[in-house]
C-alpha positions in Angstrom: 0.0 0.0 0.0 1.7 3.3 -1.0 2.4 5.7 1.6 1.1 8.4 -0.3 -2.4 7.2 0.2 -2.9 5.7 3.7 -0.9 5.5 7.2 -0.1 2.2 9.5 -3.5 2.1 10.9 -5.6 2.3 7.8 -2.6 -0.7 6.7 -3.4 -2.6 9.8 -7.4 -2.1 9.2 -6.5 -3.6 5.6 -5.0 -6.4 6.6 -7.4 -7.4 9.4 -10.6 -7.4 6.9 -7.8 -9.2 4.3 -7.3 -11.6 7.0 -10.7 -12.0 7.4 -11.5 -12.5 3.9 -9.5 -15.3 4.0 -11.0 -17.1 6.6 -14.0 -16.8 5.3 -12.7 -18.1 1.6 -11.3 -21.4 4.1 -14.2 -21.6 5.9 -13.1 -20.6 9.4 -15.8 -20.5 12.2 -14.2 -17.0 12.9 -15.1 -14.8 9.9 -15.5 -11.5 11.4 -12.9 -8.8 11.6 -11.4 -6.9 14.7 -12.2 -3.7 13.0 -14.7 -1.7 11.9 -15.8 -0.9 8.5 -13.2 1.4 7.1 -14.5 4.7 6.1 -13.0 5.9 2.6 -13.4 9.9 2.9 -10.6 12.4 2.7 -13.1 14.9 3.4 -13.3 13.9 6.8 -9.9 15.2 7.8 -10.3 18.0 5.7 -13.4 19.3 7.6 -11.2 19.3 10.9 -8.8 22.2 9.4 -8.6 25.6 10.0 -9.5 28.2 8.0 -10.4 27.6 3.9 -8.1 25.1 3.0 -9.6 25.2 -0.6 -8.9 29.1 -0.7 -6.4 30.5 -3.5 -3.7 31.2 -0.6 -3.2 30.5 2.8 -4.6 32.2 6.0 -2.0 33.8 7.6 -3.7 33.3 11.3 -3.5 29.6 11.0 0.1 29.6 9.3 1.5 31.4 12.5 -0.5 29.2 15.1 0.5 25.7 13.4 4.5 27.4 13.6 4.3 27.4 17.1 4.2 23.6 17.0 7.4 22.1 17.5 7.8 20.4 13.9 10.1 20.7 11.0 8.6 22.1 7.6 10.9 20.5 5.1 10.3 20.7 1.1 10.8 17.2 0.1 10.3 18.4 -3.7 13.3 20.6 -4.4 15.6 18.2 -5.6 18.4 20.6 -6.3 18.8 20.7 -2.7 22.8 19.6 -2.1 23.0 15.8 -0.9 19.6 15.0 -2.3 19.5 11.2 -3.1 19.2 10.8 -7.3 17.3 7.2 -6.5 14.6 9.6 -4.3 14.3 11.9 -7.9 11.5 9.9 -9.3 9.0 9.0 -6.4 9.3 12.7 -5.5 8.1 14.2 -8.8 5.3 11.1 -8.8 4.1 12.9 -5.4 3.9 16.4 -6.6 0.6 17.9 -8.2 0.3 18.8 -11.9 2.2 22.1 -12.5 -1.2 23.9 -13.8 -2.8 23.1 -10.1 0.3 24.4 -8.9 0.3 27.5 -10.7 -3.1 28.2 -8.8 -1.9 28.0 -5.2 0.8 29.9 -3.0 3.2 27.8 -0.4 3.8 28.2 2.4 7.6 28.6 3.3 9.6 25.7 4.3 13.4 24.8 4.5 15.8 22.3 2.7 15.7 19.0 3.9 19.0 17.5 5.9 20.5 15.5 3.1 23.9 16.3 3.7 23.5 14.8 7.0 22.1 11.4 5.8 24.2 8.4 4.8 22.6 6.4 2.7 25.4 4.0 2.0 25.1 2.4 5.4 23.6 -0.6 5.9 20.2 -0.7 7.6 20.1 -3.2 10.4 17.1 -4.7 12.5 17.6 -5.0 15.9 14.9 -6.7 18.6 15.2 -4.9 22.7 13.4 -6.5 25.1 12.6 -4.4 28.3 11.5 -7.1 31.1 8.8 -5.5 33.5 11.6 -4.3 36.3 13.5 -2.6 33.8 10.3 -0.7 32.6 9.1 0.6 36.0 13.3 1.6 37.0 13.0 3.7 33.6 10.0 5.2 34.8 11.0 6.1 38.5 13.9 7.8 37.4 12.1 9.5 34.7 9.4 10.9 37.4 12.2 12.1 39.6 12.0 15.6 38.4 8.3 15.7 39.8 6.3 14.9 36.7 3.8 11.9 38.3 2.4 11.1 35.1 5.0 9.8 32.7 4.1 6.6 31.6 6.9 3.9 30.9 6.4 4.3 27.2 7.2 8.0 27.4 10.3 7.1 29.4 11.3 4.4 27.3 11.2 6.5 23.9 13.6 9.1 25.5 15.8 6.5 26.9 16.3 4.8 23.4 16.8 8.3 21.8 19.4 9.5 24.5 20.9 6.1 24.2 21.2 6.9 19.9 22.6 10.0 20.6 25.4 8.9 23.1 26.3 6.0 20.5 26.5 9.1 17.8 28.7 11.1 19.8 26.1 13.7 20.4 26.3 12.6 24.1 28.2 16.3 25.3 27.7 18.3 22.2 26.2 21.4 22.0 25.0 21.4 18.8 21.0 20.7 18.7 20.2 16.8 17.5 17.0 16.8 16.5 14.1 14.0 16.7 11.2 13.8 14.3 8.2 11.6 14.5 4.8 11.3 14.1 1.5 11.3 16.4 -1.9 10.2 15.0 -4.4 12.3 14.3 -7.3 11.0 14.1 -8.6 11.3 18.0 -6.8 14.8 18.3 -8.9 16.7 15.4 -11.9 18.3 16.4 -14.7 16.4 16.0 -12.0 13.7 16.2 -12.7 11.5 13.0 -13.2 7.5 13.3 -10.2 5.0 13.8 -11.0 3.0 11.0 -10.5 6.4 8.5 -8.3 5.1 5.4 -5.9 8.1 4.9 -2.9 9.3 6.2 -4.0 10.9 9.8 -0.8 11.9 11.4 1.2 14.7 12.1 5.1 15.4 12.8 6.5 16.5 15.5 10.2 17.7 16.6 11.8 18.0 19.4 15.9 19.0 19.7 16.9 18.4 23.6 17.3 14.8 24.2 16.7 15.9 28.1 13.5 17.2 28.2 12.4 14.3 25.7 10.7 12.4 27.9 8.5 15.7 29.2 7.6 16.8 25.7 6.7 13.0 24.6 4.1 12.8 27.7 2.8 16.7 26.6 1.9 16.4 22.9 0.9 12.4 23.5 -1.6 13.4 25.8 -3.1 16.8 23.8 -6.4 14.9 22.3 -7.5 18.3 20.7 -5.4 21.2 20.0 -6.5 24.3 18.2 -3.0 24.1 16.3 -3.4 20.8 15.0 -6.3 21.9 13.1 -4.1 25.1 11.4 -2.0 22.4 11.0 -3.9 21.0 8.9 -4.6 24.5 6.9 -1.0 24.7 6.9 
């Protein structure tokens, strides 16, 4: 399933009602699906945003309130950009709109992406931790020591494994800014928040640069189920 079209959970909603399918072709007793229907309607999301999202140019209002969110904005379509990967070339002029819709619209400003700080000559290796239970809760504990009661031990875990990538990258005592990006789902933070089996890509990114106050700002945005500036980042 391209990327371009849905996220993880509308893969894993496609897969449960594929699995089910099969069952049913095999004629297993249990034919029914763990998830709902899925709901096919881009629109859905859309509603949730900001502003006129169909207007000729942004709204400056929700452009400012969705740049107070701590997220990168990086164009993934200028591949002129030093260090961009040639293999990347095709995909990203697939992904981009016809130049006459183009034409119509104004973008917002964004920066080069980091290519020059990518290696993509290494090897990419898989690599299993197990946590036991004791582990876990230690994690946790120390993580609540600075008098925050409710990180969880997923929120302390994340920021252990991130420290933990930055020590092995010698980022460990630097003062330069190393910089995490990932994603949170979106679907229970719009408002209305839209149904779990939407099929669409229903996440947004998120950056944070100080591997010490991680664990904090895991726990802060994890835990926002409705934000006014995730919906001008949807606008935006």
């Amino acid at each position: 399933m391209a990327h371009c079209l849905a996220d993880a959970q509308a893969l894993m909603v496609f897969v449960h009602h594929w699995a089910a399918k099969c069952r049913k072709s095999f004629h297993s007793i249990n034919v029914s699906s763990l998830m709902g229907a899925p709901t096919f309607n881009p629109r859905l999301l859309g509603a949730c945003a900001a502003g006129d999202i169909d207007g000729p140019s942004a709204n400056p209002i929700c452009i400012s309130a969705a740049r107070q969110l701590p997220l990168h904005r990086f164009d993934w379509w200028r591949v002129d950009d030093p260090g961009y990967p040639p293999s990347l070339i095709p995909t990203t002029k697939n992904s981009k709109p016809l130049p006459e819709i183009l034409a119509k619209i104004e973008l917002t400003p964004s920066t080069p992406g980091p290519w020059t700080t990518c290696d993509f000559s290494r090897p990419v290796r898989y690599t299993q931790l197990h946590y036991p239970g004791p582990e876990l809760s230690r994690l946790k504990q120390q993580a609540r020591a600075d008098g925050r009661p409710d990180i969880s031990q997923l929120d302390a875990l994340l920021a252990h494994i991130w420290a933990a990538i930055n020590r092995a990258r010698g980022h460990g005592d630097s003062t330069d800014e190393v910089f995490l990006n990932f994603t949170l789902g979106a679907r229970s933070r719009v408002s209305p928040p839209i149904v779990q089996f939407f099929h669409r890509i229903a996440a947004f990114p998120h950056t944070y640069p100080n591997v010490r106050l991680c664990c904090l700002h895991f726990k802060c945005r994890r835990n926002s189920e409705s934000d006014p500036a995730d919906d001008a980042l949807l606008h935006a």
